[in-house]
C-alpha positions as CSV (number, residue, x, y, z in Angstrom):
1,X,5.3,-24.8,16.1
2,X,6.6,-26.1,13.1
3,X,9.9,-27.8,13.0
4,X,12.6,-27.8,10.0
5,X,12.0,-31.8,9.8
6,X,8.3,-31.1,9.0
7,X,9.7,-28.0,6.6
8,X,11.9,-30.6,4.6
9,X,9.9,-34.1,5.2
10,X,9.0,-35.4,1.2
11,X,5.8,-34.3,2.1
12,X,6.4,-30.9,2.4
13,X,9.1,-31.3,-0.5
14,X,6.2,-32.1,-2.6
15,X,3.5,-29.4,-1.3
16,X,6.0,-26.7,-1.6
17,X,6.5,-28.2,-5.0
18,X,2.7,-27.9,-6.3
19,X,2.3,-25.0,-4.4
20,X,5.7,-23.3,-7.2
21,X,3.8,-24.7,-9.7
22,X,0.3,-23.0,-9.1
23,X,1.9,-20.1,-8.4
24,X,4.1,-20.1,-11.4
25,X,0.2,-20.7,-13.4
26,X,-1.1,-17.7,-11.2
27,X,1.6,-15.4,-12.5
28,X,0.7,-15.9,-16.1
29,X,-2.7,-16.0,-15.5
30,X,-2.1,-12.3,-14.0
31,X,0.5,-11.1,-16.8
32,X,-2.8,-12.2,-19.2
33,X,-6.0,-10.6,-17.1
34,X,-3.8,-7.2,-16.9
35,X,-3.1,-7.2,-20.6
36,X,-6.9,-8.2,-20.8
37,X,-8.1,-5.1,-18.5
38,X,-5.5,-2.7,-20.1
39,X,-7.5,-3.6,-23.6
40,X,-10.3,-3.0,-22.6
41,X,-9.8,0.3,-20.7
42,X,-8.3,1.6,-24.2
43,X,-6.4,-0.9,-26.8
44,X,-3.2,1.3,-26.9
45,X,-3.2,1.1,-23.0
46,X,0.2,-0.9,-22.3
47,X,0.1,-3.4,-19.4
48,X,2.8,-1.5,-17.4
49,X,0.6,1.9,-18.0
50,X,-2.5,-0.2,-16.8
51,X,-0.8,-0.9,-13.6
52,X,0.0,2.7,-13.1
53,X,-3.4,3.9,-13.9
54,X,-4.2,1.2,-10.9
55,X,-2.1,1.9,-8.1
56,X,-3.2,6.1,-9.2
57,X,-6.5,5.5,-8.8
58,X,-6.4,3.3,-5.6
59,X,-3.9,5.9,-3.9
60,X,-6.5,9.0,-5.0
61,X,-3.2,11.5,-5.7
62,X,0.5,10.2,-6.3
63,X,3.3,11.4,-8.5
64,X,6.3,10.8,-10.9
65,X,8.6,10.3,-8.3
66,X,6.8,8.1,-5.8
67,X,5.5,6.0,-8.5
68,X,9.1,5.3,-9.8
69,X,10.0,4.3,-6.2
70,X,7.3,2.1,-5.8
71,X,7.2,0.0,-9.0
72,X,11.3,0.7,-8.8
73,X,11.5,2.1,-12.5
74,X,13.5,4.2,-14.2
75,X,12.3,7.8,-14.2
76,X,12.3,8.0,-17.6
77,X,9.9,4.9,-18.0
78,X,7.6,6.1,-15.5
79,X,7.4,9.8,-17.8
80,X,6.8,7.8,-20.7
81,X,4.2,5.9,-19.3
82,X,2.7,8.8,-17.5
83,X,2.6,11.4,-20.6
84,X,0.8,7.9,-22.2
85,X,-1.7,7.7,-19.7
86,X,-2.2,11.6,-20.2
87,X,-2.6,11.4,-23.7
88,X,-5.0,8.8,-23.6
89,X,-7.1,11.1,-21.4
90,X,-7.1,8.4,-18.4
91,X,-5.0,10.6,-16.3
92,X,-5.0,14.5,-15.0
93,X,-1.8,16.2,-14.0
94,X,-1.6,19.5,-12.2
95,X,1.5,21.5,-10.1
96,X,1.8,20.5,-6.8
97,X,0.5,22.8,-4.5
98,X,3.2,22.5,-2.1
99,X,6.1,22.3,-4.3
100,X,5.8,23.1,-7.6
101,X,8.3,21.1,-9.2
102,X,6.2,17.9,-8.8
103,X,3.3,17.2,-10.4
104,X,0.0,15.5,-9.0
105,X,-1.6,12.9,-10.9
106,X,-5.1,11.6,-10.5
107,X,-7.3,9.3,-12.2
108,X,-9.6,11.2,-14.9
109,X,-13.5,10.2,-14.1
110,X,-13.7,8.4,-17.1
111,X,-10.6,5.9,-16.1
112,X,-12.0,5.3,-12.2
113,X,-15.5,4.7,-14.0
114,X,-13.9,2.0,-16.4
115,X,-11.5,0.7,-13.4
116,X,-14.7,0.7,-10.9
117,X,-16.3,-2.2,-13.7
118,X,-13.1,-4.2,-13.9
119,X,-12.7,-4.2,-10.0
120,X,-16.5,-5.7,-10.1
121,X,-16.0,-8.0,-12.9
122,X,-12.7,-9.5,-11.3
123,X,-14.6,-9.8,-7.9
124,X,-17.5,-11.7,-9.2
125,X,-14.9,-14.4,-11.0
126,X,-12.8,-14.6,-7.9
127,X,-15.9,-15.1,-6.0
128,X,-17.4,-17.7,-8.6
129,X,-13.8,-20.0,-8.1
130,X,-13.5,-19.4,-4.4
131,X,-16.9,-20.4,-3.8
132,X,-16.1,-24.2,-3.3
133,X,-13.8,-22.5,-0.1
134,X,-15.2,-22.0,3.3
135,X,-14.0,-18.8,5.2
136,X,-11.5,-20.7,7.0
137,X,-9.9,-21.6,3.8
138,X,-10.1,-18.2,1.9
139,X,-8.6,-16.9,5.5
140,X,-5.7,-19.6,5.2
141,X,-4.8,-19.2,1.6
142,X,-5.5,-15.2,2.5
143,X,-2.3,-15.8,5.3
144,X,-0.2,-17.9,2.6
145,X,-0.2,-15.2,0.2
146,X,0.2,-12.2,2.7
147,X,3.1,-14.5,3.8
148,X,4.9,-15.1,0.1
149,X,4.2,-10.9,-0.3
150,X,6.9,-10.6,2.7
151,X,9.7,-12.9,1.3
């Protein structure tokens, strides 16, 4: 068990420190790979239609109103970026079949195709810089993360 003296010792001070400032680097380095893979998916793609595209392809089927919930944007943003993504061909709408109000949006085959090669390419670096790491450590830095995601 850890205790608040071992939370607050200047050892811990000065982890927590580095560990503010590698995550502060990781966060850029992210804002940059996504305007990277947005590029090169299609140079009008904008980083926040990039993300979009993502979390459609990973979730198969979503729509307008679920996507606005999860990213917690304005609907009109989410429309703007989704008649975007449409015009750019990289995503399919069609009425819902259940209530015809909504509309489902998929990934076109072209988009999970391009998406599928960024997915490997992003693997392969990760695994190329992890590769100094043993399991045990990938598992640990696996838990710090999953444990920053819930703050």
């Amino acid at each position: 068990m850890v205790t608040s003296e071992a939370v607050t010792s200047p050892d811990a001070d000065s982890a927590l420190g580095d560990l503010q400032t590698h995550l502060n680097l990781i966060f850029a380095r992210t804002r940059t790979l996504w305007k990277e893979s947005a590029a090169r998916i299609d140079p009008e793609l904008q980083v926040g239609g990039y993300k979009l595209l993502t979390f459609i392809d990973r979730a198969g089927t979503t729509n307008a109103h679920e996507l606005a919930e999860r990213f917690e944007m304005d609907k009109s943003v989410i429309s703007r970026q989704v008649r975007m993504l449409e015009d750019l061909r990289l995503i399919e709408s069609r009425p819902d079949d259940r209530d015809g109000r909504l509309r489902v949006l998929t990934a076109t085959p072209s988009a999970r195709a391009a998406l599928a090669g960024l997915r490997r390419d992003h693997g392969e670096r990760l695994r190329t810089v992890m590769a100094e790491l043993t399991p045990d450590e990938i598992h640990a830095a696996s838990k710090a993360f999953r444990l920053l995601s819930e703050i």
